[in-house]
C-alpha positions, 0 to 999 in steps of 0.5 A: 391695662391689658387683660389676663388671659385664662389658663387652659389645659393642653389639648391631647396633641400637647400632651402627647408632645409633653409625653414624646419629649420626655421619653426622648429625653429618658432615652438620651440618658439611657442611651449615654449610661449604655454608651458608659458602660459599653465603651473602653475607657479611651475613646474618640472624643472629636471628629473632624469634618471627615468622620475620622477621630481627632482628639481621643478621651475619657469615655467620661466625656460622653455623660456630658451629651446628655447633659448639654442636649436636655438643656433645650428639650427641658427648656421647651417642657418649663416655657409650655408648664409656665405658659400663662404665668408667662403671657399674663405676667412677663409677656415681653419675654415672649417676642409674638408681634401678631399674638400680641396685636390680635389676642385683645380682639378675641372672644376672651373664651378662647384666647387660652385657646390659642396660647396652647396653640402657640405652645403646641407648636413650639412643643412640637418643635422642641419633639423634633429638636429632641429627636434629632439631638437624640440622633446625632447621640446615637451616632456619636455612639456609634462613632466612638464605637467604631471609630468614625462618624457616618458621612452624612453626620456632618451635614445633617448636624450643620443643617439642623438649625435650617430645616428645623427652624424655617418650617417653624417660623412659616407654621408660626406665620400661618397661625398668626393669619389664622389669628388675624382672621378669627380677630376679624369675625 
């Protein structure tokens, strides 16, 4: 049976990501009440590869942005809130291989160490996701509002995933290394 890994609070840097993804998620909220209350009743509603509107609609429409982008920035803030319960109790959900192979061979007192370390990260991904759909919120805004979307838009939306995610999976590398090495000492 595996031993239970003991709850740690966030180091400053967590809890200032917690604080970031938060404000971010208050200003995409803020941002779509003020695109509401701003926009004529009819807007563009969808763009094409162009930037040029294809299909207009209900300024309604635009409360969904919001709705739709806190889904991941919120999934982020609850995996961190429950990371112990998590490890402890569900770790197949958690799919870490090398967490997982040498989290057993450390010193038990800092094994909630890396945890947050882990998470931290993951925080700090969820802090650009959140700013990066925030951006691409504001656009679509803009877009609405003057009736086409900035030529870059589209390939910053196409490319988020790839940018976003490949240094990730290299920091997430790294730590792992890092792990491997203190499992030795």
């Amino acid at each position: 049976m595996r031993k239970q890994i003991h709850p740690m609070p966030l180091s400053v840097k967590g809890k200032m990501m917690v604080t970031l993804i938060v404000l971010e998620l208050l200003g995409m909220w803020i941002l779509a009440i003020y695109a509401y209350l701003a926009l004529p009743q009819e807007i563009p509603a969808h763009f094409g590869f162009t930037g040029e509107p294809t299909r207009y609609g209900n300024k309604l429409e635009f409360l969904v942005l919001p709705a739709v982008f806190s889904i991941a920035p919120i999934s982020f803030l609850l995996l961190t809130r429950y990371r112990f319960t998590l490890i402890n109790k569900h770790p197949y959900l958690i799919n870490l291989p090398a967490f997982f192979t040498y989290i057993s061979k450390i010193r038990e007192e800092r094994r909630g160490l890396w945890v947050n370390k882990y998470f931290e990260a993951m925080l700090c991904l969820g802090f650009v996701l959140t700013i990066s759909l925030l951006i691409i919120e504001l656009e679509i805004f803009l877009g609405a509002f003057y009736g086409r979307l900035p030529a870059w838009f589209t390939p910053f939306s196409l490319t988020l995933p790839i940018w976003l995610i490949l240094p990730f999976v290299f920091y997430l590398r790294k730590m792992s290394l890092k792990l491997k090495e203190e499992a030795k000492t």
